[in-house]
N, C-alpha and C positions, 0 to 999 in steps of 0.2 A: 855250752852244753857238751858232755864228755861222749865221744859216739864208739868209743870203748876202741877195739880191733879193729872194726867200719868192717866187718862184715852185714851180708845180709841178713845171715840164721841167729846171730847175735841178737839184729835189731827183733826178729821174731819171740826169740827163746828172753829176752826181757821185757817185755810188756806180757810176754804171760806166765812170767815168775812174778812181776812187783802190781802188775792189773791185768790177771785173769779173765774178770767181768767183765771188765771196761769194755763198749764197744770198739769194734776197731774199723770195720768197711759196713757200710748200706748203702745197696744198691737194687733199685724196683721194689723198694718196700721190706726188703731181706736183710736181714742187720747179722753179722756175726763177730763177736767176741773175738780180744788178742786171742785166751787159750784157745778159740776154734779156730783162727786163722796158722794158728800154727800147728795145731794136729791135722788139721786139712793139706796144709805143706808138705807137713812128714808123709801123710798118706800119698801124697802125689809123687814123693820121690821115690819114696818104697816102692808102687807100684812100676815106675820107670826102672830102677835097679833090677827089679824082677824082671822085667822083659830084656836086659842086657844093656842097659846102661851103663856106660862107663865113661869115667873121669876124663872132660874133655869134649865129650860130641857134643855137636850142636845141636838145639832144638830149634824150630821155626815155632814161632807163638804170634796167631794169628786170631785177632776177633775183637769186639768194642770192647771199653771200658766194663767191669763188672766183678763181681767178688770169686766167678769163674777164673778171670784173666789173673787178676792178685794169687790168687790160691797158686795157679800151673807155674806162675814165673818162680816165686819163691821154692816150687816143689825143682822146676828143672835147674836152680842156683843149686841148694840141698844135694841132690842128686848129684853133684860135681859138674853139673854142664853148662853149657853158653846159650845163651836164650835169646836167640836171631828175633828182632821185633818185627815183623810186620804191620807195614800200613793198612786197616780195616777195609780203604776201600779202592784196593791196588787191580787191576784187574786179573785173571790167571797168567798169563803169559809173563806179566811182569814177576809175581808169585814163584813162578819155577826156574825162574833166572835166576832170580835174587838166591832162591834158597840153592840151586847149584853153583849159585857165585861163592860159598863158603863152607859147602860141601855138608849141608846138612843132613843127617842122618835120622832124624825125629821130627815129627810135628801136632803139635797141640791146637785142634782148631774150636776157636767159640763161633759168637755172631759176626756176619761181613758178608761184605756187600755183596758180594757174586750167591753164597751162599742161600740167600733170601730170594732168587729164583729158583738154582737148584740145588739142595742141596748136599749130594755128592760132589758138586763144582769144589770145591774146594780142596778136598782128600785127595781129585783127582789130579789137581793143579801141583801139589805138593810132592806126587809121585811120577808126574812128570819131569818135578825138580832133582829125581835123585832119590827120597824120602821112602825107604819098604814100604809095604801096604801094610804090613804088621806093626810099622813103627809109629802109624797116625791115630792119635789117640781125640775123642772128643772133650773137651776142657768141659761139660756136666760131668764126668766119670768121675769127676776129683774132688766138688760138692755132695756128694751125694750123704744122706745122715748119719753116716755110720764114719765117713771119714772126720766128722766133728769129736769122735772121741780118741783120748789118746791113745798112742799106740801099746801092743803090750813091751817088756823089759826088753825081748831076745829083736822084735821087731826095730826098735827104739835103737840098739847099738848099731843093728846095719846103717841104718840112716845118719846116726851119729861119727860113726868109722868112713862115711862116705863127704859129710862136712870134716871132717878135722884133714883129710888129703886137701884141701882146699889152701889155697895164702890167699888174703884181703886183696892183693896185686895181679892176681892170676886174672885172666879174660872171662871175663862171665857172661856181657853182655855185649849183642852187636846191633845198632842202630843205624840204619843207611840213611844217607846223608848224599844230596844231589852237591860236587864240586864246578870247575871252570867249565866242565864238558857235560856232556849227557850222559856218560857214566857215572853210574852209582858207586860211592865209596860206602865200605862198610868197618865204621868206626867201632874199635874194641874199646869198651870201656869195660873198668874194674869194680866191685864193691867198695873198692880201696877212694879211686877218683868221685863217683856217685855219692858215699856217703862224706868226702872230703869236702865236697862242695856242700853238700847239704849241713854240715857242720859250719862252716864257713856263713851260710845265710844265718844258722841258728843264730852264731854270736852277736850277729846283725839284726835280725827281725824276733829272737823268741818273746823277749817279752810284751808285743806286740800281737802275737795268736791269740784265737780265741779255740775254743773246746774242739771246733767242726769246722773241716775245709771243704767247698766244693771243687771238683777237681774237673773245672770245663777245661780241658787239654786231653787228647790221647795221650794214654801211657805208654804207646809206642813211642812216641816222642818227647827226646829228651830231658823236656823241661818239665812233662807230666813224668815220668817214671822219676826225676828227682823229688819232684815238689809231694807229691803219695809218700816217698820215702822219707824224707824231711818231716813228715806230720802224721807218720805212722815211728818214726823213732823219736818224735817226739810226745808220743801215748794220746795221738789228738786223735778224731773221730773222722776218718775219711767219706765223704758222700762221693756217689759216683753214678752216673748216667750213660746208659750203651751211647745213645745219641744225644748229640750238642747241638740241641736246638732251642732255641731263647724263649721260650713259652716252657719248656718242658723245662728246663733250670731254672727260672724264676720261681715256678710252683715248687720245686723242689727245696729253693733255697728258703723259699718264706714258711712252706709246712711244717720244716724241719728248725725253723730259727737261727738256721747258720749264720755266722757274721764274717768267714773268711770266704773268699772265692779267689781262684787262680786259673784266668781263661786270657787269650786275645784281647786286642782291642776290638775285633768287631763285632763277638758277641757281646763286651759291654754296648758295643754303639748299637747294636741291636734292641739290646735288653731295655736298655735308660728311653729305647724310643716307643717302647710299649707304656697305651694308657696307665696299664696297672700298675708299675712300677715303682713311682710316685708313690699312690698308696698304700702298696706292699710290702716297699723295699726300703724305702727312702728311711735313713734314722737303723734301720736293721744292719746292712751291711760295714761292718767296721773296716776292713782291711781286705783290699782288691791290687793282687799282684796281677801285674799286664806280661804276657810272654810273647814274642815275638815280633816285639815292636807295635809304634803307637800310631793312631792317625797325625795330629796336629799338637800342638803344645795346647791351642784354643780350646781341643777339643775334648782333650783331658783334663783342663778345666773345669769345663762344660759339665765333664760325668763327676766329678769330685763333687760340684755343687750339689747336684744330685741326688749324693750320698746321703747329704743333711746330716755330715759328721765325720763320716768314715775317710780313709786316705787311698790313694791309688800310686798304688808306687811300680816302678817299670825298674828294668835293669838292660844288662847286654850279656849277651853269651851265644855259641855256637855248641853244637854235639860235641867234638874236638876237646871240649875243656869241661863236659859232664853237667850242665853248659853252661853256668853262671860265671861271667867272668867280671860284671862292676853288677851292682846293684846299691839301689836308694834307700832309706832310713823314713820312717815315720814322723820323724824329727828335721827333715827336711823342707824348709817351707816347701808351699807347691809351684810358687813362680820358678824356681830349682826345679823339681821335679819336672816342672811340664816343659823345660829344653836339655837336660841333661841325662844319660843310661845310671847315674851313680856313680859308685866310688869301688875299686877292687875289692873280693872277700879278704878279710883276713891271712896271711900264709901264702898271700899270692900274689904276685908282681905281675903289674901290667905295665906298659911301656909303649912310647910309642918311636916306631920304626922309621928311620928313610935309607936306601940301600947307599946310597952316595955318601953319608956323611954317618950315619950312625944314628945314637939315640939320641931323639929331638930334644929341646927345649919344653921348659910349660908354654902353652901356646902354641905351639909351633903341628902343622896338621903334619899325619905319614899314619904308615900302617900300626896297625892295635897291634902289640905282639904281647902274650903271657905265661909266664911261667908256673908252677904252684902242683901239688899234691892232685890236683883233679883232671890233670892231662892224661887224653888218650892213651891207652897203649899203644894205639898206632889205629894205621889200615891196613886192612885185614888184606893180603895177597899181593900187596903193591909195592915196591922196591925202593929200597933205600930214596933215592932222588924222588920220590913221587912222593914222600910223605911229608907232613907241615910244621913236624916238629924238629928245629935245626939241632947240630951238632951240639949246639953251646945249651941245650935246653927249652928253646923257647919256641912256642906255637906261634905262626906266625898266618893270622889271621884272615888275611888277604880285604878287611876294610880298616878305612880312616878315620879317624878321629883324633882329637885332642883334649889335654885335662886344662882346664879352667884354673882361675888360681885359688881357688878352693878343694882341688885335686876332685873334682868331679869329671867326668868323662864326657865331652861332648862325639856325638857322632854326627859323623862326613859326610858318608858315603859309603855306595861300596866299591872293590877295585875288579871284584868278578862278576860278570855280566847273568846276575840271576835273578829271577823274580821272585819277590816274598808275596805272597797274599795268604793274607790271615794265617802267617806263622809258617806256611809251608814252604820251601824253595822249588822250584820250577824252572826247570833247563830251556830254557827257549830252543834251542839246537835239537832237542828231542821233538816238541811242535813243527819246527820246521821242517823238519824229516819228513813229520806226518804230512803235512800240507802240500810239500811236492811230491809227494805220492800222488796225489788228487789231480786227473787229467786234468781240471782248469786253468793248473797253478803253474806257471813258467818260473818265478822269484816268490821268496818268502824270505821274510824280516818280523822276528816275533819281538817285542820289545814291551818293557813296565811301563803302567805310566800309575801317579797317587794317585791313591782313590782312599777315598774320607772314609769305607767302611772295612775293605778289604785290607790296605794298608797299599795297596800296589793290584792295577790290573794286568791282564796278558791283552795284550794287542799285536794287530795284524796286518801287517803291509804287504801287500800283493799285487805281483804283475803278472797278469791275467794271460796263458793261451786264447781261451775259450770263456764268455760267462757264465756267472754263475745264477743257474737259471733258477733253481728253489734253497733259497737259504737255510732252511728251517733242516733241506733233508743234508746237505751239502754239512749244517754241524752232527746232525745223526752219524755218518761217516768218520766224523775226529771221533766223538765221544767213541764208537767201536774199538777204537784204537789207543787214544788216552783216555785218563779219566775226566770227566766232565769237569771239574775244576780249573782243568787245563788248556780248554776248548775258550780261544781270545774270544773277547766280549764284541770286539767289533772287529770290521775286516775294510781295509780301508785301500782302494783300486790305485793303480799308479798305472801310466803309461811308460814309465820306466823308473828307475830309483836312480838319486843324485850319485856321479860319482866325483873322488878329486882329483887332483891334477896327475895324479899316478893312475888313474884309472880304477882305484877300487873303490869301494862303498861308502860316502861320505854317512856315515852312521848319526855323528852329530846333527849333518841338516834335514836327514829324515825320521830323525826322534824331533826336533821341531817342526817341523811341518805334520806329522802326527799327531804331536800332540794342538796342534791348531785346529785340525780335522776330528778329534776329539772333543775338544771344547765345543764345537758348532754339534756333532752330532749329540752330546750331553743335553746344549741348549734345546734344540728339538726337542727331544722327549721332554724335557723340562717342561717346555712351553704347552706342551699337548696337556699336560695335565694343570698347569697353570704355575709360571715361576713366581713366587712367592717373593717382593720384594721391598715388601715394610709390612711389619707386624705390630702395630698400638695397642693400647690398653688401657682403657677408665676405668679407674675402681678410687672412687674417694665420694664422700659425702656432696659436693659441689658438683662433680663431673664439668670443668674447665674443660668446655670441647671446643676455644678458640685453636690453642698450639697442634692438635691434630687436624682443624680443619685447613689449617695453614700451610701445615705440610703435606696435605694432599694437593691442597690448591698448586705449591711449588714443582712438586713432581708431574704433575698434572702439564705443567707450561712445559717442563725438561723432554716429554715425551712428547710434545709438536703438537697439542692440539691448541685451538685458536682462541682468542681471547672472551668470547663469545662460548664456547663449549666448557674452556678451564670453569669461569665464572659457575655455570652451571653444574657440574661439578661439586665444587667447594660448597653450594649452596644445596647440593644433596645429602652432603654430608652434616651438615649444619643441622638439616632439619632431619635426617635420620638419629640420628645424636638424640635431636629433643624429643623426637618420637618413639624412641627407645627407653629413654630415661621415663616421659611422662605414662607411658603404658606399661612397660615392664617390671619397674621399680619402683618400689614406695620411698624407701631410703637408700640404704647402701647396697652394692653390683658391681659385676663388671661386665663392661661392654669391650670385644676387642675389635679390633679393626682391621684386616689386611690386604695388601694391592696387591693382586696377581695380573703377572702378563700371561695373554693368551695371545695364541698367532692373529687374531684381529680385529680383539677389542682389548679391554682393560678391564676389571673387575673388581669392585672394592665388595667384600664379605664383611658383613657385620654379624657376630653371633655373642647373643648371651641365654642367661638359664634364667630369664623375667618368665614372665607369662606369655604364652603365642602370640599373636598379634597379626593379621593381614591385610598389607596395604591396599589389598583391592576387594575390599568388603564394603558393605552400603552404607556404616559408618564410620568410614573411614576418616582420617583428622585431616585436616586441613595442611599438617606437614608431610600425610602420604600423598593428597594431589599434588604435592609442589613437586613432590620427588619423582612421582609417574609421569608429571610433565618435560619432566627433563635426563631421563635415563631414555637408552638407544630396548635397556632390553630388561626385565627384573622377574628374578623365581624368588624362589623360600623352599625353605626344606629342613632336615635335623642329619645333623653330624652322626659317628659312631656310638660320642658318648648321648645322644640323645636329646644336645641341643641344638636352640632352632639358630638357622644362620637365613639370613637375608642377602640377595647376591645381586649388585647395579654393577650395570655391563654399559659400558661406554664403546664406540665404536673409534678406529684410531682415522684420522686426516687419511684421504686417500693416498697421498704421496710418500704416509711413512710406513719404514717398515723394519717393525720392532726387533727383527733381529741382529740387522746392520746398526743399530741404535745401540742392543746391546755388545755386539761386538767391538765397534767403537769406544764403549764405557770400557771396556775391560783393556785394551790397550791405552787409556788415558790411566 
């Protein structure tokens, strides 16, 4: 697909020459057409120009996803300015850094988070930053119905005389990006790199679109403002939601019929774990791009199955490169897909780095480095040696990885110490700050560890002054300070941290011993609610319930009870089985089966959707007394969806104890 000059007002000014009608953004129920997204733009820059806009200043554009935020950005591109992104839910202080970090003179504010207490907090954050009180505009002034019609002729040339002082390569947009430190870099990117990149995926993913993307990503972030402009210059239907929450996108995606979405892996792992989903979605969803990385190769599996059709394809990229730098193919089996980032776009060299010897071998692991048309202009303020684009051309990435010898991308790792969860990056060294602030804290060590939903959590290693006497108020204090996102999941005491033979921070042996202290504190709450560790399932005509009664009976011995209790056991299950089949089903069902551990019994859950049934009723069968004779403990009750589950609680040998049992399995 030809994306013409790669400007922005281009991609505007044709979708509402060749589809006028066509929708182009709905958002909260509000739908508006390419020609009104682009008289709504002109109106927005017009109105800037008139207030003293000129070619060059910067705007801060700050507020959630919505057809407000599209409208301001395109209007302060137009207007010849650079459109500082704000993160929605930064706190103020951060806010007026940021925007005196690059000398903003403008600000555009929608919905966000401070706001929705007060809302002056925000105007006043911005003019803290630098920003005149005349120059902060509210992002509704730009919607409003009158900016939906075109402009008149003499209006039209200002606007038009204000785009053509513009070049495709000129800095238009600045996206801050957390680097090695806790300062924020603030990445200039061009319409030139933006729409390069999104050219680049066309040639790779168009004919794979369907009419309508949902766009679960902020458009502050790099991969949301490409993937919007990728499928608004490709005349597709953009959905969008202020807030990215997985009940409110699901209804969104299914009302609406959508078959594209482009979010994280954790609101898929969210989404795919809701009941309705299955019903909903399953067979709907064609084509789910993952941004910011994935959980498991397993578990991207897991959600493709899901699909019941559709594909989930992942890629790699940083802000740095506008951000796509390898991305996958639909055409890609998914055993591929679910260990590999893809293959570079089109126009663009990837490489991989080692400083010793040069560029590696296929196979051979070192840093990702890239070249190509969608490279930064730089960072904004920071001096020749502090920027990551070398002399010879090439971004140099700062993580590892290797191509396969199908020239697919495998990734390493990374080489700078920062935490991703759910797509964001997070300075550990900015927490740590916080947290010796905190009279109880004498050391702090913030470090990642995976996590199946997040991608990566914040954790906390602490040598303690003083303790800490209320948890609950002790994180109230981080959240004041960072954002709640960034406030570690758990806080984990040391009487001192390892150091090595030089006397500094063995970093290595207290990321594993954290992460061991992790695992036990995961298992805990696990076990409180019950860890789940076989799930069966009978659904056939026959219901053969020897091989399940089998394998509880085996598990049953593994977990130390005696040969006298196992027996007992197996022989509950046996006759739950037939007591279930003989009363709930006439033919065909399913019954499923699963063993939870609890801190100090065992519990097998039998549930299916037969007819109620209870074993402690006057005529009860002859296979519920065998069972009440031989269970420690037994309820009944109905699930979420509404069926009934039967619960035999076994109590464990008094000498074992199920947690050292499971600790044990996990080191064998």
């Amino acid at each position: 697909m030809d994306f013409g000059t790669k400007k922005f007002s281009e991609t505007l000014r044709r979708g509402a020459t060749e589809y006028p009608d066509k929708p182009a953004v709905t958002c909260l129920g509000k739908t508006v057409t390419f020609a009104q997204l682009k008289n709504a733009a002109d109106h927005c820059a017009l109105k800037l120009i008139g207030a003293g806009f000129q070619k060059g200043d910067k705007a801060v554009l700050w507020g959630f996803n919505g057809i407000e935020w599209v409208v301001s950005f395109f209007g302060i591109i137009e207007a010849g300015g650079v459109a500082a992104l704000m993160n929605y839910g930064l706190k103020a202080p951060d806010v007026s850094a940021l925007a005196k970090m690059v000398n903003a003179s403008w600000g555009i504010i929608g919905g966000n988070t401070i706001s929705i207490a007060d809302p002056n907090a925000a105007a006043k954050a911005l003019i803290d930053g630098g920003v005149p009180a005349g120059h902060v505009f509210p992002a509704t002034a730009f919607v409003e119905m009158e900016a939906f019609a075109p402009l008149g002729a003499g209006e039209q040339a200002v606007v038009d005389e204000a785009i053509s002082k513009t070049d495709p390569k000129d800095s238009q947009v600045i996206i801050y990006t957390t680097g090695t430190t806790s300062v924020p870099k603030a990445v200039l990117q061009s319409s030139y790199s933006v729409l390069s990149n999104a050219e680049g995926c066309a040639d790779l993913l168009l004919d794979d679109l369907g009419e309508g993307l949902c766009l679960a990503l902020p458009m502050f972030h790099s991969y949301g403002l490409m993937a919007g402009n990728f499928y608004l210059a490709a005349g597709k239907h953009l959905y969008l939601s202020p807030l990215l929450k997985p009940d409110t996108l699901l209804k969104l995606v299914y009302e609406n019929k959508i078959t594209d979405m482009c979010s994280v892996g954790a609101i898929y792992g969210m989404m795919t774990s809701m009941p309705e989903f299955a019903e909903k979605l399953t067979g709907q969803l064609k084509l789910c791009i993952v941004g910011g990385g994935f959980t498991t190769p397993v578990e991207m599996m897991r959600f493709e199955k899901l699909l019941g059709g559709g594909k989930m394809i992942c890629g790699y990229g940083q802000t740095e490169c506008s951000p796509v730098i390898t991305v996958e193919t639909c055409s890609d089996p998914l055993e591929r897909r679910a260990v590999s980032v893809g293959r570079s776009l089109p126009n663009h060299e990837v490489k991989i780095w080692n400083a010793g010897t040069g560029f590696a071998a296929q196979g051979e692991v070192g840093e990702i480095v890239v070249k190509g048309p969608s490279l930064m202009n730089g960072y904004y303020g920071l001096p020749q040696e502090m920027q990551a684009i070398d002399d010879d051309g090439w971004l140099h990435t700062g993580d590892l990885g290797r191509f396969d010898e199908d020239g697919m991308l495998q990734f390493s790792g990374r080489i700078k110490d920062i935490i991703i969860r759910s797509g964001e990056n997070i300075s550990p060294v900015e927490i740590e700050r916080v947290l010796m602030e905190q009279p109880e804290v004498r050391e702090a060590k913030v470090m990642g560890a995976a996590h199946p939903i997040w991608g990566e959590s914040v954790e906390a290693c602490l040598v303690l002054r003083a303790p800490i006497e209320n948890e609950e108020e002790f994180r109230a204090r981080l959240k004041a300070r960072i954002g709640s996102f960034k406030v570690p999941s758990h806080f984990f005491i040391y009487d001192a941290f390892p150091l090595n033979e030089n006397g500094k921070l063995n970093q290595r042996a207290l990321h594993a011993d954290m992460i061991e202290k992790l695992y036990e504190a995961n298992l805990e709450a696990a076990m409180n609610e019950g860890l789940k560790i076989m799930d069966l399932r009978l659904k056939n005509q026959n219901y053969t319930i020897v091989p399940a009664c089998s394998m509880v009976w085996q598990l049953a011995d593994q977990l130390g009870f005696d040969e006298e209790k196992t027996e007992q056991i197996r022989l509950s299950v046996e006759e739950m089985l037939t007591d279930r089949i003989d009363n709930a089903f006439e033919e065909n069902g399913e019954i499923r089966i699963e063993v939870l551990l609890m801190p100090q019994w065992m519990r097998l859950r039998f549930t299916d959707t037969g007819r109620k049934y209870s074993l402690e009723s006057e005529d009860a069968s002859i296979s519920a007394l065998i069972i009440l004779a031989n269970v420690d403990s037994y309820s009944s009750g109905e699930n979420e969806k509404g069926e009934t589950q039967y619960c035999l609680d076994y109590q464990y040998e008094d000498d074992f104890n199920v947690k050292k049992f499971l600790l044990k399995y996990k080191e064998k």
